[in-house]
C-alpha positions in Angstrom: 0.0 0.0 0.0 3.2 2.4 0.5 3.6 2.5 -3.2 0.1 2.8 -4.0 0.0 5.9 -1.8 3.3 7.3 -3.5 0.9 7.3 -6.6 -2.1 8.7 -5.4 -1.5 10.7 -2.3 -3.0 8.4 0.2 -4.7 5.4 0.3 -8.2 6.6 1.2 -11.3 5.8 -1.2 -11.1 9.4 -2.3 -7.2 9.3 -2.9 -7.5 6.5 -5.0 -10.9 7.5 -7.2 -9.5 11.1 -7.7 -6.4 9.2 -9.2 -6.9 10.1 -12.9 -5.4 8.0 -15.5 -2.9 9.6 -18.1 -4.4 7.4 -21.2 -6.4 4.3 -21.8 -5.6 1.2 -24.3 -7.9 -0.1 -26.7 -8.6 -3.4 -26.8 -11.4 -3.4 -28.5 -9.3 -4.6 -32.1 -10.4 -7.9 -32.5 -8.7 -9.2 -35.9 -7.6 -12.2 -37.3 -3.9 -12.5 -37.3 -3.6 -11.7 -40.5 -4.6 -8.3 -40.5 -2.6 -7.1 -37.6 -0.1 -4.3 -38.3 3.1 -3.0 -36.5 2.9 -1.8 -33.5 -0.9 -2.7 -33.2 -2.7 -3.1 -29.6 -4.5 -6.2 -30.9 -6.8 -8.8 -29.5 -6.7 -12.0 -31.0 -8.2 -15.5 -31.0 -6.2 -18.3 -31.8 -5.5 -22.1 -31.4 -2.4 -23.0 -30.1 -0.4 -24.9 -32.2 2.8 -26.0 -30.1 5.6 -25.3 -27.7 9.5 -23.7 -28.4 11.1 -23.7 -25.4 14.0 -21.1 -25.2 17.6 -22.2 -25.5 20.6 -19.8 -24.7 19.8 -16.6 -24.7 15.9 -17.2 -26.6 13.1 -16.8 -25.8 10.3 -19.5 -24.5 7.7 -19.5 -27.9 4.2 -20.5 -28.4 2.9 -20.8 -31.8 -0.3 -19.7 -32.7 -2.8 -20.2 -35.4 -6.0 -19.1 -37.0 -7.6 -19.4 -40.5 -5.8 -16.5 -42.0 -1.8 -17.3 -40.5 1.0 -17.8 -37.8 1.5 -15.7 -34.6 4.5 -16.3 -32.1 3.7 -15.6 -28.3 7.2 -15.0 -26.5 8.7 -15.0 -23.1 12.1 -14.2 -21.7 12.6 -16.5 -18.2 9.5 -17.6 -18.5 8.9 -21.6 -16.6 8.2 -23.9 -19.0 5.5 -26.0 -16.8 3.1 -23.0 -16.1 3.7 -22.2 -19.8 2.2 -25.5 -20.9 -0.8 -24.7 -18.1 -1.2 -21.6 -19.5 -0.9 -22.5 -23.5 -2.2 -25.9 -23.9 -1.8 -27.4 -27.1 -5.0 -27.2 -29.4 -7.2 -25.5 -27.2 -8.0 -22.0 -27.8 -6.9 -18.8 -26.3 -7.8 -14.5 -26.3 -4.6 -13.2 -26.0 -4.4 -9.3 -26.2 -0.8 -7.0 -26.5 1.6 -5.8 -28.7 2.3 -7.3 -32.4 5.6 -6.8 -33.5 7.4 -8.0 -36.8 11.0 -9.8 -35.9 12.6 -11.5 -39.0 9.0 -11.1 -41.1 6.8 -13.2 -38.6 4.2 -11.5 -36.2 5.3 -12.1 -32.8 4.0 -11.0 -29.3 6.5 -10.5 -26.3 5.1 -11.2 -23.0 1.2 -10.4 -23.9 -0.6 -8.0 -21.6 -3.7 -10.7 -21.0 -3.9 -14.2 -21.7 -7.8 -15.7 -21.0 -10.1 -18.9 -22.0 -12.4 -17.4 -23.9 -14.4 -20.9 -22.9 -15.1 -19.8 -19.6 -16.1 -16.5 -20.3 -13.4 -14.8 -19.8 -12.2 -11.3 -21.6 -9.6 -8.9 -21.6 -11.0 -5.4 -20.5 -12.2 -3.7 -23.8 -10.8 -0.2 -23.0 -7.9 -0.5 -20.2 -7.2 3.3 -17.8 -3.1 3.6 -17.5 -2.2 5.1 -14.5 1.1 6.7 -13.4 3.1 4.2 -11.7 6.0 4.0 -9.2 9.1 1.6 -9.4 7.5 -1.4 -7.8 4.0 -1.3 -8.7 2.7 -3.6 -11.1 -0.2 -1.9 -13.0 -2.9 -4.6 -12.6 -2.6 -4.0 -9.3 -3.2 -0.4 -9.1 -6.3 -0.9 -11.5 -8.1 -3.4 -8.9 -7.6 -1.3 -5.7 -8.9 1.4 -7.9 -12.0 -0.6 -8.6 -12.2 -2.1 -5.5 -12.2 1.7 -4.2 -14.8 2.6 -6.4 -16.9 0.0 -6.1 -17.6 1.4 -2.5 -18.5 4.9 -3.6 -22.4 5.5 -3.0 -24.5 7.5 -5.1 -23.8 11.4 -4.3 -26.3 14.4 -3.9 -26.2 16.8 -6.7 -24.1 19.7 -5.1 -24.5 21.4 -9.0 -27.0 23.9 -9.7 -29.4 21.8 -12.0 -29.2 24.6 -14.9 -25.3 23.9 -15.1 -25.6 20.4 -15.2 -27.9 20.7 -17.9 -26.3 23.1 -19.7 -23.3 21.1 -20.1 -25.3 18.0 -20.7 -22.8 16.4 -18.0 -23.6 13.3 -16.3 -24.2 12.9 -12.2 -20.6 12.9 -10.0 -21.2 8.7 -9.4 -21.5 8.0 -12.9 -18.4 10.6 -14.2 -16.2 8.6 -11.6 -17.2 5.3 -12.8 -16.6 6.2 -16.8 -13.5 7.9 -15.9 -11.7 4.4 -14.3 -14.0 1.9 -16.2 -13.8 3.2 -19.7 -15.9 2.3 -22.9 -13.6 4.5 -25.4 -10.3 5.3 -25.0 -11.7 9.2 -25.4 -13.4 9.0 -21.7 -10.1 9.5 -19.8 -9.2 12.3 -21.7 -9.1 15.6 -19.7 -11.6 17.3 -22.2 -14.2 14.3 -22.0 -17.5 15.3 -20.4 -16.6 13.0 -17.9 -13.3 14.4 -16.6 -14.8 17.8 -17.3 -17.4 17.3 -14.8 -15.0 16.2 -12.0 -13.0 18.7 -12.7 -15.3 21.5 -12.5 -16.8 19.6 -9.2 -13.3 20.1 -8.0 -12.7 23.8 -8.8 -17.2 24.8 -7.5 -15.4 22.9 -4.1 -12.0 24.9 -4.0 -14.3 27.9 -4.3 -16.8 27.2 -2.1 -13.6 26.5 0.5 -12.6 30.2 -0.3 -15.8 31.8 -0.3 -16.5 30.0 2.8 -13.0 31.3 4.8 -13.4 34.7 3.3 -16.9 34.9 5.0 -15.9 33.3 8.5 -13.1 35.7 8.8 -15.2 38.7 7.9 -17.2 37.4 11.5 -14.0 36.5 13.0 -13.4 39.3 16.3 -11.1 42.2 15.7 -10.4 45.4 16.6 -11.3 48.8 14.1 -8.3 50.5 13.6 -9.3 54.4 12.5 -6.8 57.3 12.4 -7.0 61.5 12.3 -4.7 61.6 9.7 -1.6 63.3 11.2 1.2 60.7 10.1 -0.3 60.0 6.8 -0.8 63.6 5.9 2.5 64.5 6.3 3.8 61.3 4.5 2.0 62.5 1.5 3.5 66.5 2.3 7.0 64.7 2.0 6.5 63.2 -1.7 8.1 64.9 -4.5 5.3 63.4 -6.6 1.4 62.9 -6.9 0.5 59.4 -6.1 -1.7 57.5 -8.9 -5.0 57.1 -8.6 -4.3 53.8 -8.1 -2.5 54.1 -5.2 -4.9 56.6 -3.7 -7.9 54.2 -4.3 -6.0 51.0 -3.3 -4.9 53.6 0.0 -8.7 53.7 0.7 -10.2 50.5 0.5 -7.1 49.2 3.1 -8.2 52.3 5.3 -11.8 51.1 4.9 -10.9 47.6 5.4 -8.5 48.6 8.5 -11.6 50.3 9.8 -13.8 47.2 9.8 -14.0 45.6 13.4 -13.3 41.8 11.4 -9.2 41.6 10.9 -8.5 42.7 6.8 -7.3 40.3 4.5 -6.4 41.8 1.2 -4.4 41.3 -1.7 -2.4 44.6 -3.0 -1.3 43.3 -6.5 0.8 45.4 -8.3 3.3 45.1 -11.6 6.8 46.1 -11.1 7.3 49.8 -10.3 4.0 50.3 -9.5 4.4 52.2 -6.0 3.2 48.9 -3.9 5.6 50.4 -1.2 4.0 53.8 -1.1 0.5 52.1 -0.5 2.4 49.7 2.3 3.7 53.1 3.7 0.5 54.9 4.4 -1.3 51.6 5.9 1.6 51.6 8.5 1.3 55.3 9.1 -2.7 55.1 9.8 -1.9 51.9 11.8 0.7 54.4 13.9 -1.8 56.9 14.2 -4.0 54.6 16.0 -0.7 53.6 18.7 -0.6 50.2 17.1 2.8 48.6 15.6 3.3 47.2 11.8 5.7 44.9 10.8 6.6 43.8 7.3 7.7 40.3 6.3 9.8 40.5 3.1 11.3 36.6 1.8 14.6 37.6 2.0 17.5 39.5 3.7 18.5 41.9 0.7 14.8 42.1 -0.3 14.0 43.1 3.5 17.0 45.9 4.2 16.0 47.1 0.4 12.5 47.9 2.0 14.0 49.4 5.3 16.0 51.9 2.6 12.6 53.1 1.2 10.6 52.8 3.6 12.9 54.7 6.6 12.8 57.8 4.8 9.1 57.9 3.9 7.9 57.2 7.5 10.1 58.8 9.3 9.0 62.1 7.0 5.8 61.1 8.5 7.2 61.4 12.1 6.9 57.2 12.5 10.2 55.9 13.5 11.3 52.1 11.7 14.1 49.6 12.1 14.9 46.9 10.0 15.7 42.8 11.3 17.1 40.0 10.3 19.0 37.1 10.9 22.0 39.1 10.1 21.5 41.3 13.4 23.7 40.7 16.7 24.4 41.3 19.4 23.7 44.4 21.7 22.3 46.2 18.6 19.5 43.5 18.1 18.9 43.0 21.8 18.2 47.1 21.8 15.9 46.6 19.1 14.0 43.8 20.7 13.8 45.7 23.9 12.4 49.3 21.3 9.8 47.0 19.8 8.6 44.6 23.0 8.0 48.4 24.8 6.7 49.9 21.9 9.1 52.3 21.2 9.2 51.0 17.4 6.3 51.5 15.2 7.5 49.7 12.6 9.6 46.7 11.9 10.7 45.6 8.5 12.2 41.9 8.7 12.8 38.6 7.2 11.7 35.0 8.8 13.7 36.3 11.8 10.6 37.8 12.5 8.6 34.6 13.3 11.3 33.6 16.3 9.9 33.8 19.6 11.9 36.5 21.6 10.4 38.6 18.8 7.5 40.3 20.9 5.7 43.4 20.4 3.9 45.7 22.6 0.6 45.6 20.3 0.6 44.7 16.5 -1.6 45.7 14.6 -1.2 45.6 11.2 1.4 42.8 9.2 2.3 43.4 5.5 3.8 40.6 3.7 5.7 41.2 0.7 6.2 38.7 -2.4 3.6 36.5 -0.7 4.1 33.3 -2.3 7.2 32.3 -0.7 5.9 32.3 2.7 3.2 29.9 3.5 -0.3 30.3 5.1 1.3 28.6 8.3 4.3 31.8 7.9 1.0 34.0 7.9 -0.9 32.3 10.8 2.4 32.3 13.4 2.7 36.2 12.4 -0.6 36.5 13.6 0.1 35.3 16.4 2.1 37.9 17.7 -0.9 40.1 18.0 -4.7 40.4 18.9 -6.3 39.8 15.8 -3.8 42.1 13.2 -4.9 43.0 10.0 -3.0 41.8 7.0 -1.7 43.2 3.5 -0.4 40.8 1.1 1.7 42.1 -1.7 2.9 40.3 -5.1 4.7 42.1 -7.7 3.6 38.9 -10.2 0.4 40.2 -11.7 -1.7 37.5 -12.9 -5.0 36.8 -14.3 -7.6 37.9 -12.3 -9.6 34.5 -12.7 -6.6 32.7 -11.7 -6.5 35.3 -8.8 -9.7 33.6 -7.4 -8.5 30.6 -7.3 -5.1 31.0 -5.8 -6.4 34.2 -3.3 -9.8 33.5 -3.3 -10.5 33.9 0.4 -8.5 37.9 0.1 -10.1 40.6 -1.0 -8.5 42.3 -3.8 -6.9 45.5 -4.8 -5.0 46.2 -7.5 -2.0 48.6 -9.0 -2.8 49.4 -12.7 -0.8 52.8 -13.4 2.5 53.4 -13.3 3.9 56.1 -11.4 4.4 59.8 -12.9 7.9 60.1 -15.2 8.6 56.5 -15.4 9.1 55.7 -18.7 8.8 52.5 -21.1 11.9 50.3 -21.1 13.3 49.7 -24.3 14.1 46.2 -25.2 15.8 44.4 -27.6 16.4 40.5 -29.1 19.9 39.7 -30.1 21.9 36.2 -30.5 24.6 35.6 -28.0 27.2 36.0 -30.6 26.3 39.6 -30.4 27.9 39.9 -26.4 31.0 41.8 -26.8 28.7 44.9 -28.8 26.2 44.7 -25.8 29.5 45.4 -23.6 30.5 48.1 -25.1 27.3 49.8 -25.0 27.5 49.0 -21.2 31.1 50.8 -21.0 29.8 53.9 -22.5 26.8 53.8 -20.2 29.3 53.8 -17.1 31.2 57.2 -18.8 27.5 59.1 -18.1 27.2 57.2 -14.4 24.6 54.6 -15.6 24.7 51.1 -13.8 24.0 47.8 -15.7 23.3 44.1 -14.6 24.0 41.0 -16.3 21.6 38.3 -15.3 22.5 34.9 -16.1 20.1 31.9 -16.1 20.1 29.2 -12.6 18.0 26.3 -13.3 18.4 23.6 -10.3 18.8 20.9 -12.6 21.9 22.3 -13.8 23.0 24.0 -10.9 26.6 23.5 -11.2 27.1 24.2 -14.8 24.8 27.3 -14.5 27.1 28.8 -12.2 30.2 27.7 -13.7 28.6 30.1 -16.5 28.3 33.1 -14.2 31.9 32.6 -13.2 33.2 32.7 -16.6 30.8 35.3 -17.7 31.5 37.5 -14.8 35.7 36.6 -15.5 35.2 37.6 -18.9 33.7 41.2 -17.7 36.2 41.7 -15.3 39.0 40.8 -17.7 37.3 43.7 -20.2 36.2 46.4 -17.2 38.9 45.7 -14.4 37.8 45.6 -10.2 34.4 47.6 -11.1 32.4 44.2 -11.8 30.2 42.6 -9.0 29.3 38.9 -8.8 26.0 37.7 -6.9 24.7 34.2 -6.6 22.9 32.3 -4.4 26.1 30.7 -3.3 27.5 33.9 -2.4 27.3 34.3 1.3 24.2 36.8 2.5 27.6 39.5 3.6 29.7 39.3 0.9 26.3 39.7 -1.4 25.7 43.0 0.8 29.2 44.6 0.4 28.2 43.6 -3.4 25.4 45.5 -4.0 26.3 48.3 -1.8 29.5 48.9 -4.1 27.1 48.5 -6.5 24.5 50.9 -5.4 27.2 53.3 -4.2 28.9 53.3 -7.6 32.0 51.9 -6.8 31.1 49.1 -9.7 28.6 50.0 -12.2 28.4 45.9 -13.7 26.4 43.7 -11.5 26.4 40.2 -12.9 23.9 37.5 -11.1 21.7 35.0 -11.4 18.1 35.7 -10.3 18.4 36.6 -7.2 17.8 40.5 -8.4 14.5 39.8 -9.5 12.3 41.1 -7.3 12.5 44.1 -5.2 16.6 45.5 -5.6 16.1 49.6 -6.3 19.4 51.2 -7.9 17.9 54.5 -9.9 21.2 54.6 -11.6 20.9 51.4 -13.4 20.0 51.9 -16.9 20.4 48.7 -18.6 19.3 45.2 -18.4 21.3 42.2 -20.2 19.4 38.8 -19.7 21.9 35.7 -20.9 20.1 32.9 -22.4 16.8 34.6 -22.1 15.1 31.5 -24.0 15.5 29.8 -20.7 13.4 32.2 -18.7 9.6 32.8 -18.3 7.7 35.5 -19.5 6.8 36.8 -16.1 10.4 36.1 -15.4 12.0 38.3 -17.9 9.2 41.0 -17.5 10.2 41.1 -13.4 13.9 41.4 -14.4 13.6 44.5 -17.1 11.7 46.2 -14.3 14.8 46.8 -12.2 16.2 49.2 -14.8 14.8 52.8 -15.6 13.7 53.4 -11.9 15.6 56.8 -12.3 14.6 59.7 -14.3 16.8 57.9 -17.2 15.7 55.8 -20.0 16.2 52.1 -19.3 16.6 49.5 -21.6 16.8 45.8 -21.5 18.9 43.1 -24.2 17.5 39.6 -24.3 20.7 37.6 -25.7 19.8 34.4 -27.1 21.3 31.5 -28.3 20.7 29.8 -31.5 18.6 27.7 -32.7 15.4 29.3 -31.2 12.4 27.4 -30.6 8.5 28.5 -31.2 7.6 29.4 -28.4 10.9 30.6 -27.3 10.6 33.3 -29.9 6.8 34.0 -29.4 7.8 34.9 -25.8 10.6 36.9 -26.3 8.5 39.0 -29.5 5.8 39.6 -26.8 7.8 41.2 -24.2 9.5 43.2 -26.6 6.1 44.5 -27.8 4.7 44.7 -24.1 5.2 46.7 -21.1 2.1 45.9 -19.5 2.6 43.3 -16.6 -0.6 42.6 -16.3 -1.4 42.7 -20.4 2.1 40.1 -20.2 0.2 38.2 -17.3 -2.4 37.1 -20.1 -0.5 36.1 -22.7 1.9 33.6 -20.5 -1.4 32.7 -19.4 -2.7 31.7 -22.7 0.8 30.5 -24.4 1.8 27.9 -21.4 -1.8 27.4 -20.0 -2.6 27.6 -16.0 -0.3 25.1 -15.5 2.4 27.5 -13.6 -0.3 29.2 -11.7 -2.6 26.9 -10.6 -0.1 24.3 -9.6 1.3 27.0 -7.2 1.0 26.0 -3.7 0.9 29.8 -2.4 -2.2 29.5 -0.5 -2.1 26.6 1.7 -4.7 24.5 -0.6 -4.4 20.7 -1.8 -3.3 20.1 -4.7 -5.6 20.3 -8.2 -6.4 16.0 -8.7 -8.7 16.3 -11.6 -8.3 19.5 -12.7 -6.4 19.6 -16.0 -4.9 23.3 -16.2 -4.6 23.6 -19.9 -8.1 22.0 -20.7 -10.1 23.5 -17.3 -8.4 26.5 -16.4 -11.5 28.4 -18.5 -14.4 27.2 -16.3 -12.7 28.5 -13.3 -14.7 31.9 -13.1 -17.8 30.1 -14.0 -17.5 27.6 -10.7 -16.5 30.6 -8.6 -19.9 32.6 -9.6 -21.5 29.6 -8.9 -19.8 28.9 -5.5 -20.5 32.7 -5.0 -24.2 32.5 -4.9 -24.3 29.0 -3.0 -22.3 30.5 0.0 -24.5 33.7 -0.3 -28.1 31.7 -0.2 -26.4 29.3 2.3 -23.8 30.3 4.3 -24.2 27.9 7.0 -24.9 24.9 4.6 -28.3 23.9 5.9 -30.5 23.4 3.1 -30.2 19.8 1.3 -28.1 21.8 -1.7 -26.2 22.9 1.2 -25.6 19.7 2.7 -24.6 18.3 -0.2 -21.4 20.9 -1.1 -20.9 20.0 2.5 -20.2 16.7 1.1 -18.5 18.0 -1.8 -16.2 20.0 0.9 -15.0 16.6 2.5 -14.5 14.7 -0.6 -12.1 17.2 -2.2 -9.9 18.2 1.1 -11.9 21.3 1.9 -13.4 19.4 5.6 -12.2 21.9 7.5 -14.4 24.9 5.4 -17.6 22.9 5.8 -16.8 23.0 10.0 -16.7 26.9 9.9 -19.8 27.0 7.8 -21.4 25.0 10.9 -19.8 27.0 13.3 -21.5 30.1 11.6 
């Protein structure tokens, strides 16, 4: 059973019947011998005409005949005596497998079934394949599937009738039992009206799950945090700028929120450059006016003392005073810190997972923002929380994506989104070039430098090939030093964290003005001066990969530009990607169109939110019927919040069955 829960994710009835196959043999060919082709699954019925047994290194052979020709059954170490049971001579046999041609005869190695068509027997007509694990015979994966679905009772309809009918799908029971008991090899496939159905079942439970937490928490007891204005009105005195109108109305629906008595959980979603940090700002400032503390989480220790240089000035402008902490910090300094924080001397901390440790203590939090959300998970969230009565929480992502895939994965947040770009930034220009092309793209870099400008030089890091990835940012970044002397930085992830700082401050003081790294820049690293982008290999990067790197260029009142060096020959949909982001600066316009060229795949597989895994749900075939189960979920939980009616004790059901128990319990519990 080990290996069957390898495969399936448990060994429960529901781990094992939500265990879709990947394909399906036919084996519904029933020909005579002669009319069997290469490679052909075939089912056949023949007389056996006699015995070889192997000799050497041969095979053990069974001959057998029909009215049209010959056909050669083999085995490798197979025992002679059960062979004879098995194949006796001049009775009959169905035997069903692979035909092969080896020196111009048909032959059939090791056949998948072997039956006596006398006593009934058959070889299933259309077989499910499964995925399998080193160890697990597939026969014996099928029958604990069917054994498992044999004990699945008919199900409530959880389904609005309309959709049901609209679709023309069949019941949940009957979708199961077609999807592991086949009657065309076209039932298993993800875009059959079988699979379709569970699938959707399994994205109307997700969101129900969502729906469900969002309207709990909205009951949950917190604490209304209003302000007079004082610290945010002299934040936005200090600005040298206007902010958007996106950041003004994003600014207002977190005051709103912050003012709600139920703790705020919302999603600040913004592209790259969009003034997320401004928005964070203010939140912090009306949480100050109200004597309460902030802290903000950032995934890293750059990324985190890159927000304390932002943020710092802005608040302090605003007369709220902010310390940054990390692992990095020692000694008496930290200890001071703690003690400035734990009294509530310190309205605002900006940190790293040093945060979550336990002699971190605050005198009253009140508000946490976490930045790049996704690589913390909802447990990161939940011990934060911890730390104060009932905080409210900002979530920010600088990865815009679809806003139907943003139900799915932040379907329990409420939502507010960056759309404009701040006042005088201007459009990045950006270019495709082969690699061969290197040594011109230096040289623009070197007369950059003469005017001040700073550059990176971001090679690829895929795990796979770690170590030859980074032997490539050596050589690259020996080859740059060789051309531009001491004034070139390297930064990896093997770099350690303070040799990585003394990097990027050279860098940022302009010391260097050549910053080569791997992706470790890509989110959050602020150096106005830098001008231009150069991306190595760029056909091995995502879209919203390559669109986060470009933004770390033209932050200054400059003109940025970006050079995607690639190396010949290009693929399709190498060279579909890199045309779009040379003809978009739009992350969230970018967003789409990695959506539609590599499917949901990326996206919905992301474990950001704490939710099981998708088990039916097939991203490039069902990713489109995601908004339409979330309407639908929408108006279930808003008839039936509690789940009472008998539609409402079905989703229950539903809940349970797709890993969701836990959201029918705070239904009950109102």
């Amino acid at each position: 059973m080990e290996l069957i829960s390898k495969v399936a994710g448990g060994t429960q009835v529901r781990d094992l019947v939500f265990l879709a196959p990947n394909s399906a043999i036919d084996r519904r060919k029933r020909v005579p011998i002669a009319e069997t082709e290469e490679d052909d699954i075939a089912t056949i019925e023949a007389e056996v005409d006699g015995h070889m047994p192997g000799y050497k290194n041969l095979p053990y052979r069974i001959r057998l005949r029909d009215e049209t020709g010959f056909l050669t059954v083999a085995y490798f170490r197979g025992h002679e005596d059960m062979l004879k049971r098995m194949w006796p001579v001049g009775q009959t046999r169905l035997v069903s497998g692979k035909v092969t041609f080896h020196d111009g005869m048909r032959q059939m190695l090791h056949p998948d079934y072997v039956v006596d068509p006398e006593k009934g027997e058959a070889p299933p007509a259309v077989e499910p394949i499964y995925p399998l694990t080193q160890g697990l015979p597939g026969r014996t994966l099928q029958r604990t599937i069917g054994m498992a679905l044999d004990s699945v009772p008919e199900a409530p309809e959880w389904l609005e009738p309309t959709t049901v009918q609209a679709h023309d799908w069949p019941d949940f029971r009957t979708a199961l039992e077609h999807m592991h008991r086949p009657t065309t090899p076209e039932d298993v496939a993800p875009e059959s009206p079988f699979r379709t159905r569970l699938a959707y079942d399994e994205l109307f439970a997700r969101q129900c799950a969502l729906r469900l937490r969002r309207s709990h928490r909205r009951k949950e007891p917190g604490r209304a945090i209003t302000g007079d204005g004082r610290f945010v009105d002299k934040l936005l005195a200090s600005l040298p700028y206007a902010p958007t109108g996106a950041q003004k109305r994003s600014a207002d629906e977190i005051f709103i929120d912050m003012a709600e008595p139920s703790p705020m959980l919302r999603l600040l979603q913004g592209d790259v450059g969009s003034g997320k940090t401004l928005v964070a700002a203010l939140a912090m400032a009306r949480a100050a006016e109200a004597g309460l503390q902030s802290a903000l989480m950032a995934p890293t220790d750059l990324l985190a003392r890159q927000h304390g240089a932002t943020l710092e000035p802005l608040l302090t402008a605003a007369g709220v005073s902010a310390a940054v902490l990390t692992g990095r910090d020692k000694g008496k300094e930290r200890k001071d810190l703690l003690a400035r924080l734990a009294r509530g001397e310190l309205s605002v901390v900006i940190g790293t997972h040093a945060l979550f440790q336990e002699e971190v203590a605050f005198h009253d939090l009140g508000l946490i923002v976490i930045d790049e959300q996704h690589r913390f998970g909802v447990s990161d969230r939940m011990r934060m929380v911890a730390k104060g009565f009932a905080p409210h929480v900002l979530v920010m992502s600088a990865t815009p994506i679809p806003r139907t895939l943003a139900l799915s994965i932040h379907g329990d947040m409420d939502l507010s989104v960056l759309d404009e770009k701040p006042p005088g930034r201007q459009p990045i220009n950006t270019d495709a070039m082969p690699l061969s092309r290197a040594d011109e793209v230096a040289e623009k870099i070197a007369d950059a430098a003469k005017h001040g400008e700073r550059a990176y030089w971001v090679c690829p890091l895929i795990e796979e090939s770690e170590a030859v990835d980074l032997a490539a940012v050596d050589d690259r970044h020996a080859d740059l030093k060789a051309r531009f002397g001491d004034r070139v930085e390297l930064v990896h992830g093997r770099v350690t964290p303070s040799a990585r700082e003394k990097a990027m401050d050279r860098f940022r003081a302009g010391e260097s003005f050549l910053l080569v790294a791997t992706t470790v820049i890509e989110v959050g690293v602020n150096v106005p001066e830098a001008t231009i982008m150069v991306i190595e290999h760029a056909e091995r990067f995502g879209l919203a990969q390559l669109h986060q790197l470009r933004g770390r260029v033209g932050r200054g009142d400059k003109q940025g530009s970006c050079v995607l060096l690639w190396k010949p020959p290009l693929g399709e949909q190498a060279k579909e990607r890199l045309d779009a982001l040379r003809r978009n600066d739009d992350g969230f316009a970018i967003a789409e169109i990695d959506f539609r060229m590599r499917g949901a795949g990326d996206v919905l597989g992301t474990q950001q939110s704490g939710l099981p895994p998708f088990r039916l749900v097939d991203p490039e075939a069902h990713s489109k019927m995601l908004g339409a189960a979330d309407q639908e979920a929408r108006l279930a939980i808003e008839r039936d919040a509690e789940l009472k009616t008998p539609r409402g004790q079905a989703i229950r059901l539903a809940l349970s069955l797709f890993g969701y128990a836990e959201a029918a319990e705070l239904a009950r519990s109102g």
